[in-house]
C-alpha positions as CSV (number, residue, x, y, z in Angstrom):
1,X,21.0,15.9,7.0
2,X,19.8,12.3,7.3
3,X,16.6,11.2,8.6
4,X,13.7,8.5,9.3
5,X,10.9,9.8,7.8
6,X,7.2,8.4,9.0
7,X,4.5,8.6,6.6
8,X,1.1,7.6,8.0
9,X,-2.0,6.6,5.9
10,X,-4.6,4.4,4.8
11,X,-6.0,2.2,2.3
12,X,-8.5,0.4,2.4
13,X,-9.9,-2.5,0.5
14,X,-13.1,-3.5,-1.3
15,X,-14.3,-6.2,1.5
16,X,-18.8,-5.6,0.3
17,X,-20.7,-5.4,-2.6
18,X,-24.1,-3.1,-1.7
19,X,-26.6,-5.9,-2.9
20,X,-29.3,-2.7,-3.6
21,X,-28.0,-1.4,-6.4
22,X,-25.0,-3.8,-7.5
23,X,-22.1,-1.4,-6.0
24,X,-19.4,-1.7,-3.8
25,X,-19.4,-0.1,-0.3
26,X,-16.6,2.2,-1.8
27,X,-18.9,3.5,-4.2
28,X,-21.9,4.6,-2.1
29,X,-20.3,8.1,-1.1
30,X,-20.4,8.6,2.7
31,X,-21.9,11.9,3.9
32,X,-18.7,14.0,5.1
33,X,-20.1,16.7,7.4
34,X,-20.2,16.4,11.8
35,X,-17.7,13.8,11.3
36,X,-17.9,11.4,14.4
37,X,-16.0,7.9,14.1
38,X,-17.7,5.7,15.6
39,X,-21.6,6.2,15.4
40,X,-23.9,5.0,12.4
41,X,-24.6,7.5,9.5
42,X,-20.7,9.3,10.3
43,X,-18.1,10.0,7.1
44,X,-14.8,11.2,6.8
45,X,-13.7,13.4,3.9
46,X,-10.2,13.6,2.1
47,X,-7.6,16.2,2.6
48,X,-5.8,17.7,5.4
49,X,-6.6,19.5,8.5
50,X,-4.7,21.5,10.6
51,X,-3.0,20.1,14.1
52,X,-3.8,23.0,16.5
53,X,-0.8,24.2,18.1
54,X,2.1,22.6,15.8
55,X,2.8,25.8,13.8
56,X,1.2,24.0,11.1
57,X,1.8,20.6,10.4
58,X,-1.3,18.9,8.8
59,X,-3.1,15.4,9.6
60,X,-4.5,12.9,6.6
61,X,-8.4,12.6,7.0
62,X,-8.8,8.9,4.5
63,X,-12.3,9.4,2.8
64,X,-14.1,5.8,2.0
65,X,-15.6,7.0,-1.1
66,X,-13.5,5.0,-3.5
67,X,-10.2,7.1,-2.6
68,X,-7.7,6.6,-0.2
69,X,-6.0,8.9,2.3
70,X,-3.3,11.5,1.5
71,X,-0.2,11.0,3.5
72,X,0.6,14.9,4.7
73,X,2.6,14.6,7.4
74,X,6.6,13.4,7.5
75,X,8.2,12.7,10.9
76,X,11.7,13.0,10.6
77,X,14.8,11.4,13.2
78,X,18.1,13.7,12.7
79,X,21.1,11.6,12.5
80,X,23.8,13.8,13.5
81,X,26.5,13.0,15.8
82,X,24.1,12.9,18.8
83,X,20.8,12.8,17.3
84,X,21.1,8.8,17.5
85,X,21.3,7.9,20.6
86,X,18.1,6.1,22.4
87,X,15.5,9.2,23.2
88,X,17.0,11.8,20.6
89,X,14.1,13.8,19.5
90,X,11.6,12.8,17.2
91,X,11.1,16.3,14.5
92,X,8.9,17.1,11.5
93,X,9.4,17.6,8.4
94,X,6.8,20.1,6.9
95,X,7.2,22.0,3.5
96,X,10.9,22.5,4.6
97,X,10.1,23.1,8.0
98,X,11.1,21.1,11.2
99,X,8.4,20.9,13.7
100,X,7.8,18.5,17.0
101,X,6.1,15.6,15.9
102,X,4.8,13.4,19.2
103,X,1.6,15.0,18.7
104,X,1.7,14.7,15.2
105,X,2.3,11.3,15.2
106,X,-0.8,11.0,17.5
107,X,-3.0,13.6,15.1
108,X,-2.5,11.0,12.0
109,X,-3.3,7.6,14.2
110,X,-6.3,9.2,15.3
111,X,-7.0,10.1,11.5
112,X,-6.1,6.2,10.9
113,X,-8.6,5.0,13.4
114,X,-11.4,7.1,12.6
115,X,-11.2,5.6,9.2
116,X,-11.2,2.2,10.4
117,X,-13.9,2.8,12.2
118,X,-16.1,4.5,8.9
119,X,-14.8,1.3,6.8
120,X,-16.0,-1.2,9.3
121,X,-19.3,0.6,9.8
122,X,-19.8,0.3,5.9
123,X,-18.8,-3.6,6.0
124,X,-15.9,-3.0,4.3
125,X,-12.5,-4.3,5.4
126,X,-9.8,-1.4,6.8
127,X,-6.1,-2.0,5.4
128,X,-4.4,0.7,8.3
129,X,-1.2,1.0,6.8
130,X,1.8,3.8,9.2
131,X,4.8,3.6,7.3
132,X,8.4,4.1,8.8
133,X,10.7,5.5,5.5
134,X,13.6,3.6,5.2
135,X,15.2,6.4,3.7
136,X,18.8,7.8,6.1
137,X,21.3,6.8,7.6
138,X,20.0,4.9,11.0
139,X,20.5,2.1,12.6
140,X,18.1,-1.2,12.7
141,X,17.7,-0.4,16.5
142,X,16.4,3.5,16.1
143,X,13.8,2.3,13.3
144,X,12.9,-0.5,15.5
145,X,11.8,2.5,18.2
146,X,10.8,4.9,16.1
147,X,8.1,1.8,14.6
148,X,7.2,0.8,17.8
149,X,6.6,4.5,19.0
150,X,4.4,4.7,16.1
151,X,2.2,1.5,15.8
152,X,1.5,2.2,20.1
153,X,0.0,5.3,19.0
154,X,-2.1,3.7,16.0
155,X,-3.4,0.9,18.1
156,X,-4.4,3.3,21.1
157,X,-6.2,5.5,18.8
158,X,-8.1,2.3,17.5
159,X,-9.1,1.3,20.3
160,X,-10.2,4.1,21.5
161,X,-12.4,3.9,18.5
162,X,-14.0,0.4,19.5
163,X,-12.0,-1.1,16.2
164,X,-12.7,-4.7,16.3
165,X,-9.4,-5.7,15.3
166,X,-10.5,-9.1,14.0
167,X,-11.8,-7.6,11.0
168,X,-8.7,-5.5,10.2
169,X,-5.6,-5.9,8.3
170,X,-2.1,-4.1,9.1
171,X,0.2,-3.1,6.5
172,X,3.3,-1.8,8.1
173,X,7.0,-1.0,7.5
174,X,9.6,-3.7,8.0
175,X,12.4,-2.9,10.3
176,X,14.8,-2.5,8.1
177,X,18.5,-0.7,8.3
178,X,18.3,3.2,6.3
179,X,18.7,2.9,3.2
180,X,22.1,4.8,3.3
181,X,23.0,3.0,7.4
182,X,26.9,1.8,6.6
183,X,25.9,-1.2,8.4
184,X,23.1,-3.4,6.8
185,X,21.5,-5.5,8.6
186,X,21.4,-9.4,7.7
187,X,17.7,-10.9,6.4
188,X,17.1,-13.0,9.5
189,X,18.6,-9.6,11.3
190,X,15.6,-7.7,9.4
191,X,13.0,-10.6,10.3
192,X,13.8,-10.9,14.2
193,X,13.3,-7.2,14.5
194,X,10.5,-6.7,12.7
195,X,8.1,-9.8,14.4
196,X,9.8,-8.7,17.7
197,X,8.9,-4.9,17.0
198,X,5.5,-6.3,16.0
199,X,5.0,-8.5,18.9
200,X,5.8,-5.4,21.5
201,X,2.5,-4.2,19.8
202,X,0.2,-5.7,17.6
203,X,-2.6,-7.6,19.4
204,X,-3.0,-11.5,18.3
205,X,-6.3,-10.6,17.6
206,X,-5.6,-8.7,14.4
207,X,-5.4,-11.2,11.4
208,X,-3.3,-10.5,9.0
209,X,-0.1,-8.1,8.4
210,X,0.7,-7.2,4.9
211,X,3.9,-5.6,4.7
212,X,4.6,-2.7,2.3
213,X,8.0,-2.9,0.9
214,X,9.0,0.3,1.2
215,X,11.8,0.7,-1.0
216,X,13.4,-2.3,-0.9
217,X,14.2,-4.5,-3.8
218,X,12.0,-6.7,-4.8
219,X,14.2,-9.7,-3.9
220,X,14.7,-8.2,-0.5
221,X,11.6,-7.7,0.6
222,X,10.5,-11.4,-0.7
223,X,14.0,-12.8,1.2
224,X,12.6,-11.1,4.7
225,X,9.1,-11.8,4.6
226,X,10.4,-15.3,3.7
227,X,12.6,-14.9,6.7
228,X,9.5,-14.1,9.1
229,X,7.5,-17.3,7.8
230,X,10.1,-19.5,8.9
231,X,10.3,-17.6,12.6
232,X,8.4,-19.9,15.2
233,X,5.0,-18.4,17.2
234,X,4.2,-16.4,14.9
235,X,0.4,-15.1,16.0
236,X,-0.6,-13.6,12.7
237,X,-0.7,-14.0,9.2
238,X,2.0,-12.4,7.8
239,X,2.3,-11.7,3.9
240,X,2.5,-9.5,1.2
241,X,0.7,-5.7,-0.2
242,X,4.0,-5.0,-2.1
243,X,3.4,-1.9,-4.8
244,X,7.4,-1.4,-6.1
245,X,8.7,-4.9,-5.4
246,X,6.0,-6.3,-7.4
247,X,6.4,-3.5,-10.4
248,X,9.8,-2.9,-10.8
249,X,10.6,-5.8,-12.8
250,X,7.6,-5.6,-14.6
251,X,8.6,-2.2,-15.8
252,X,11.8,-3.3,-16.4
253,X,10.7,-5.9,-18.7
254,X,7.9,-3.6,-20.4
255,X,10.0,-0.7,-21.2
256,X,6.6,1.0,-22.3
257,X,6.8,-1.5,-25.2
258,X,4.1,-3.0,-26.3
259,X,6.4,-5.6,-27.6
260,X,7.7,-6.3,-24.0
261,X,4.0,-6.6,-22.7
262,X,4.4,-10.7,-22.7
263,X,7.3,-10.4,-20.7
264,X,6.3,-7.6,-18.8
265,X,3.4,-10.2,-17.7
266,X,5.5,-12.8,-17.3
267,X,8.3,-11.3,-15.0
268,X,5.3,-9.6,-12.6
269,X,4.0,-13.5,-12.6
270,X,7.4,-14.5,-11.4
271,X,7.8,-11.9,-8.4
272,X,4.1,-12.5,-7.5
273,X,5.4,-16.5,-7.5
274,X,8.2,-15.9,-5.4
275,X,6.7,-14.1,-3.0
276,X,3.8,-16.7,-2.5
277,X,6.7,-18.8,-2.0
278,X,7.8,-16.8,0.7
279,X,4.4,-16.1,2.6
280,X,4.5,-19.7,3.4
281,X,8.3,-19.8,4.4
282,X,9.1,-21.6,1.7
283,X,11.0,-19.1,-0.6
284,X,14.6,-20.3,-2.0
285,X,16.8,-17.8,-4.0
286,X,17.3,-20.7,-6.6
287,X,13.7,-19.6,-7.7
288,X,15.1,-16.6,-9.0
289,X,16.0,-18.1,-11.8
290,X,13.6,-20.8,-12.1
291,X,10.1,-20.8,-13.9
292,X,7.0,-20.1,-12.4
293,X,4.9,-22.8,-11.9
């Protein structure tokens, strides 16, 4: 069976250094126990917890103490003959088993936010990252819901949590085509959805989006955030947290060699060129071939 899959997460990045004893915020290992985003002196703790009610499934609780969250819990979209029209439901995917998800979905935003709020209360910076899996056979149109359906929850949760979004970054999922979809969508197909998806949600008050790539190629996922730069009214900054479209070429050229390691540093130094290229609009796929400056 094909499928969406939604992984939600968090990362989050080293924004303060803890002028007391020469550490960062990351380091200082928050106290875990009456957990209450939101209120000075509260921590969150890694691992999962259970979602009362939902036979199961599990929630991510992100910990701030120099690790990140673990992403438990996989929402799934069937893509039968039916199961792709507008409204079909939204199932989950738990060690094998299919499960409703609405209130899953809800259970890890809520995770999401409560560790924005524990990052913000230790100066640090939150990176809240749901990710959409490109992975099945859908269309542009039913990742473009099932995104939307997904960021709503994560920005109600945060502000229920009295996030100030200024002093956040998103990284989220493209809206992107399944992997295995028949029918690809174009780049400037891939970069209207996305910044319209994004637009339907994401309050001009957050700064900055960093996409994840997702599994995409590396050139694709520079070619459509390229795509986004050159879209007009845009009321973010959108660029770049890449993990696979930055490394593949690089382990491609390394090979585990250390012969290759000067061309393993050179090829990463290209893609990391192109796509700074691309965060200003300014990306051409002649650079492919050309040097780095």
């Amino acid at each position: 069976m094909s499928e969406v899959r939604v992984l939600v997460f968090s990362l989050c990045t080293i924004a303060c250094a803890t002028a007391a004893c020469g550490r960062t915020g990351l380091d200082q290992g928050f106290d875990t126990t009456n957990v209450t985003a939101g209120t000075a002196g509260s921590g969150i703790g890694n691992g999962e917890s259970g979602s009362a009610g939902n036979g199961g499934d599990t929630f991510g609780q992100g910990g701030v103490a120099g690790k990140s969250a673990r992403p438990p819990t996989a929402v799934a979209i069937p893509c039968g003959d039916s199961a792709c029209a507008p409204g079909a439901q939204i199932c989950c995917l738990q060690r094998g088993r299919r499960q409703d998800t609405a209130t899953c979905i809800d259970a890890n935003a809520e995770a999401l936010a409560r560790y924005a709020a524990l990052c913000q209360e230790g100066d640090l910076v939150p990176i809240v990252e749901p990710e959409v899996l490109m992975d099945g056979t859908h269309t542009i149109e039913r990742y473009f819901e099932v995104t939307q359906q997904t960021l709503e929850s994560v920005f109600h949760a945060m502000y229920e949590h009295r996030i100030v979004l200024e002093g956040m970054l998103l990284k989220p999922n493209m809206v992107l085509s399944g992997k295995d979809c028949p029918q690809q969508a174009s780049v400037q197909e891939v970069a209207k959805a996305t910044v319209s998806c994004l637009k339907r949600v994401v309050p001009a008050a957050v700064p900055g989006i960093v996409f994840l790539s997702g599994g995409q190629t590396d050139q694709q996922a520079t070619e459509h955030l390229n795509a986004m730069n050159q879209l007009p009214g845009l009321p973010w900054q959108l660029s770049f947290s890449y993990g696979r479209a930055l490394q593949a070429p690089v382990l491609k050229a390394w090979k585990g060699e250390q012969a290759n390691v000067a061309k393993a540093q050179e090829a990463f130094h290209h893609r990391a060129w192109c796509n700074s290229k691309a965060r200003f609009g300014k990306y051409t796929e002649d650079m492919e071939t050309a040097k780095a400056a």
